[in-house]
C-alpha positions as a Python dict, from the first residue, in 0.01 Angstrom:
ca = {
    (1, 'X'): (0, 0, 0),
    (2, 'X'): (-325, 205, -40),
    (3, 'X'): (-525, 320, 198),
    (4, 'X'): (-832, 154, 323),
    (5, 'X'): (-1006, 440, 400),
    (6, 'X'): (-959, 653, 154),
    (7, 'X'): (-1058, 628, -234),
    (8, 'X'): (-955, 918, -533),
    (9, 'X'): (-1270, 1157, -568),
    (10, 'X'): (-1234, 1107, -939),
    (11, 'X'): (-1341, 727, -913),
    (12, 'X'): (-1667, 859, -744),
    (13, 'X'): (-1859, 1093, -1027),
    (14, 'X'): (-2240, 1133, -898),
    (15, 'X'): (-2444, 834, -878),
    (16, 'X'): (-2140, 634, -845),
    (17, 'X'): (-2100, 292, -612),
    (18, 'X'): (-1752, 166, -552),
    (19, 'X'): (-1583, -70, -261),
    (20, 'X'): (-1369, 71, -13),
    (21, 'X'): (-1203, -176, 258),
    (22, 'X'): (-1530, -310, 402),
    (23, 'X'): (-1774, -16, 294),
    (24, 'X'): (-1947, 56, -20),
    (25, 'X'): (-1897, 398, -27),
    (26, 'X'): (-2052, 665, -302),
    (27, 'X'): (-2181, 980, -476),
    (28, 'X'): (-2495, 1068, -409),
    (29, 'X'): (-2556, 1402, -556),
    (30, 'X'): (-2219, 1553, -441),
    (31, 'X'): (-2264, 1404, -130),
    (32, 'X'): (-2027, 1144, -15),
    (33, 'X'): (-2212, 795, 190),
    (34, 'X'): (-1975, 505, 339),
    (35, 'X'): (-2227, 222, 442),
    (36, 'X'): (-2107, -190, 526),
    (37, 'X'): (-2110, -362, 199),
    (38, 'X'): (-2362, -649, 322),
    (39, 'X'): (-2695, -653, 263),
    (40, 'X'): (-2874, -759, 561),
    (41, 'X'): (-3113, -981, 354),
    (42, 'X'): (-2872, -1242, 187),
    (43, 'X'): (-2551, -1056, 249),
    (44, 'X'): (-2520, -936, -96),
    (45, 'X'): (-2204, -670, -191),
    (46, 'X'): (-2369, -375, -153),
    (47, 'X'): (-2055, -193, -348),
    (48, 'X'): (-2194, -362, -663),
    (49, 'X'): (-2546, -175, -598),
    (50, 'X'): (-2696, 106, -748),
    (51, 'X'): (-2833, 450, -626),
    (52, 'X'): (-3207, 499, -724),
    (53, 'X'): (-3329, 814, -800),
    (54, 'X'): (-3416, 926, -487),
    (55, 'X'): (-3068, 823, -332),
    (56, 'X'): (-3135, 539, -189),
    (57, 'X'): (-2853, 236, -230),
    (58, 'X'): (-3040, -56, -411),
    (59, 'X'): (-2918, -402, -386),
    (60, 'X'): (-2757, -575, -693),
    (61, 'X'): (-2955, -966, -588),
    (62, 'X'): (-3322, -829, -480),
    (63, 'X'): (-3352, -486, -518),
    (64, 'X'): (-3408, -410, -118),
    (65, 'X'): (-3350, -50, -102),
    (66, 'X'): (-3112, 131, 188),
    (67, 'X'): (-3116, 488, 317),
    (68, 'X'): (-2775, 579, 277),
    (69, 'X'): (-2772, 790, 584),
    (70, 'X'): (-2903, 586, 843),
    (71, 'X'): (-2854, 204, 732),
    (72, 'X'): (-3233, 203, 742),
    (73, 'X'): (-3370, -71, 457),
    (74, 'X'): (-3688, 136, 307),
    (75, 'X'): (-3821, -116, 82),
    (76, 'X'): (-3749, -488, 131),
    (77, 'X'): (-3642, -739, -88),
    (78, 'X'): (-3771, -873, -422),
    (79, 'X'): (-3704, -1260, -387),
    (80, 'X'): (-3469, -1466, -235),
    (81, 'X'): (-3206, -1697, -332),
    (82, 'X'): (-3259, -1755, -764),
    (83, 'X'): (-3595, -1675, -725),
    (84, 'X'): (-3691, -1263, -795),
    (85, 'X'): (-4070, -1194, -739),
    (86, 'X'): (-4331, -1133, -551),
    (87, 'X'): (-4266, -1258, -172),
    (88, 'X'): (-4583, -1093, 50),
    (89, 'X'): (-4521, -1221, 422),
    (90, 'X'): (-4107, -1305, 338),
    (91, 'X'): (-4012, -930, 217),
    (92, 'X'): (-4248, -792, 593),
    (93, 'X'): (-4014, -1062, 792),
    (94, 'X'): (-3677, -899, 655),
    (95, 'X'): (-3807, -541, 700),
    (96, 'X'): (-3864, -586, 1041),
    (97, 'X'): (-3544, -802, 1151),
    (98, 'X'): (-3367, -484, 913),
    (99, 'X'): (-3494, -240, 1127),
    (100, 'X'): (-3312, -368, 1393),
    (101, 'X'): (-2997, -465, 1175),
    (102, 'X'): (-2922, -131, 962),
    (103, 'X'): (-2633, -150, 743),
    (104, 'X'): (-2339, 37, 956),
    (105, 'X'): (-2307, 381, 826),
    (106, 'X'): (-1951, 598, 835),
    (107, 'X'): (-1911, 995, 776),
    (108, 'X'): (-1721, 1036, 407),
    (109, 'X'): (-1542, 1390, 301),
    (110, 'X'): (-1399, 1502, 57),
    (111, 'X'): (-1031, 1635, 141),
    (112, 'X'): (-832, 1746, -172),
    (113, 'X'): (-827, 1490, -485),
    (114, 'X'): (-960, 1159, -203),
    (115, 'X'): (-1295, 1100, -59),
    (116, 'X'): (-1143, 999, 326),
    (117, 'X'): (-1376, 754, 557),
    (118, 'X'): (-1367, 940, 940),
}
């Protein structure tokens, strides 16, 4: 059975996003992130997002952008539900309750041929 925790460093080349267990856990210039997979806007799979060009984990429904090392979101969402726009008072709302609610973020090393979740 594989381990939760643990994922081959060869399924993580820079820039890469994959799911481990409950974290989506990644590459971010040779640096290893583990974060909760949930966006704290609509609960998206965070695993499935992608890391912007200044690192930050961007989420695959409406783009709200997380700093990988402290769960912070730095940019809210961009819609809700179907809809993908412009939402003014909505995307201040989820910044703030974010603040509060980070994503959970867990130390990942590299040890050998596996990126390991401590």
């Amino acid at each position: 059975m594989p381990d939760p925790d643990r994922i081959p460093a060869a399924d993580l080349p820079p820039g890469a996003v994959r799911r481990v267990g409950s974290w989506a856990v990644g590459n971010r210039d040779g640096g290893y992130f583990a974060v909760s997979r949930r966006c704290r806007h609509q609960l998206a799979d965070m695993s499935e997002g992608k890391l912007d060009a200044n690192g930050c984990l961007v989420c695959p429904w409406h783009q709200a952008r997380y700093d990988v090392r402290t769960g912070e979101m730095v940019e809210g969402p961009r819609g809700f539900l179907g809809y993908h726009g412009p939402t003014p008072g909505y995307t201040q709302f989820v910044r703030a309750y974010a603040r509060r609610l980070r994503l959970r973020v867990r130390r990942a090393v590299r040890r050998g041929d596996d990126v390991v979740l401590e």
